[in-house]
C-alpha positions as CSV (number, residue, x, y, z in Angstrom):
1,X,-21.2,-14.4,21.8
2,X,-18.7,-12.4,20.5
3,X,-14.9,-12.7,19.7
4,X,-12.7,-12.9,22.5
5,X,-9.0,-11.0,21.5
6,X,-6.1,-11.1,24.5
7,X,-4.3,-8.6,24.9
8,X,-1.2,-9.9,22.9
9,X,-3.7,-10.5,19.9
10,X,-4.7,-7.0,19.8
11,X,-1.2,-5.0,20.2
12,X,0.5,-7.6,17.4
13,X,-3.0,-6.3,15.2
14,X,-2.3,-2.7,16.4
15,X,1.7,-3.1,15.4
16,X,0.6,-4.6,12.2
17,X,-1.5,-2.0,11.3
18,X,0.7,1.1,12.1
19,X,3.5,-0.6,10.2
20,X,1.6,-1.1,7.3
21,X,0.6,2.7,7.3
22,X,3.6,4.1,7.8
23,X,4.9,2.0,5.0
24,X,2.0,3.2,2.7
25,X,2.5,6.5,3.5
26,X,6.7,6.2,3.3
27,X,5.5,4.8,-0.6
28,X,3.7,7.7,-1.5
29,X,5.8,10.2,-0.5
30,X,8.5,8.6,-2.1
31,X,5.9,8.4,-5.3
32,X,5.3,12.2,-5.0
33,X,9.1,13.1,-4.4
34,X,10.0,11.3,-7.6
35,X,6.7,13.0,-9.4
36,X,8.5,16.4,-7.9
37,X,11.8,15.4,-9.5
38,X,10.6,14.9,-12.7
39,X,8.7,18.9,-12.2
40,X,12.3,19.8,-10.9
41,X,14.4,18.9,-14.2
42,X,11.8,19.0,-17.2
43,X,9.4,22.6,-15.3
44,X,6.5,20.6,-17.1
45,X,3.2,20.3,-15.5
46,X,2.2,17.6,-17.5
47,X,5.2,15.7,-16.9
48,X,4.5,15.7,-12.8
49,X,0.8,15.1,-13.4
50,X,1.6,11.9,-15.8
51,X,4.0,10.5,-13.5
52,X,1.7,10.9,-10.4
53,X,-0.7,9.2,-12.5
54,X,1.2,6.6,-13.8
55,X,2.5,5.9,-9.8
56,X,-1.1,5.9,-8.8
57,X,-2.5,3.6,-12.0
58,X,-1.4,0.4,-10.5
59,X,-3.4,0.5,-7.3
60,X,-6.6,1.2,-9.3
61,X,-6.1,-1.4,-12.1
62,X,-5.3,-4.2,-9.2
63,X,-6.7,-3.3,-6.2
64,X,-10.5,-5.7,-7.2
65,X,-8.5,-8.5,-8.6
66,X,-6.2,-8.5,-5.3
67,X,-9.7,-7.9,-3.3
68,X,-11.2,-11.4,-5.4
69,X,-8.0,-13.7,-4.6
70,X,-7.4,-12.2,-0.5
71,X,-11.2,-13.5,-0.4
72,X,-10.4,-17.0,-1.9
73,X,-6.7,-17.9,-0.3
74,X,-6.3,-17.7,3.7
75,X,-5.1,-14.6,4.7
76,X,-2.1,-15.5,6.7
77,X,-0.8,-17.2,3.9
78,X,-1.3,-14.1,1.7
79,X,0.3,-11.9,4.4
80,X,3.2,-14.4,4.5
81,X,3.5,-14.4,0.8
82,X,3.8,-10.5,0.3
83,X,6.2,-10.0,3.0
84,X,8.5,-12.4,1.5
85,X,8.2,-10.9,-2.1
């Protein structure tokens, strides 16, 4: 009844998936490296904070509308898409 995955299916998916989280996680340390940069030259807290927020502001303003069009558009063609851009 359910889906059958061979093996080759499931170690691309597990590749996949570990390169997209160590790309995340590669972003936001770069994000928070920069945020510590800006603490490093200006000694403002408010400075690091507003740059940490401004880094994290995009994912929060787009993350439904991406959510709405990955649920309309085939997924394989939005994975294709955002690897080539």
């Amino acid at each position: 009844m359910g889906v059958h995955w061979s093996s080759a299916e499931v170690r691309n998916t597990c590749f996949y998936m570990a390169s997209r989280l160590i790309a995340n996680l590669g972003q936001e340390l770069f994000n928070f490296s920069v945020s510590l940069f800006i603490l490093s030259i200006t000694g403002s807290g408010t400075s690091f904070a507003l740059s940490l927020v401004i880094g994290t502001l995009p994912k929060l303003l787009f993350s439904v509308q991406a959510g709405i069009l990955s649920d309309r558009f085939s997924r394989k063609a939005i994975t294709i898409l955002m690897d080539i851009s």
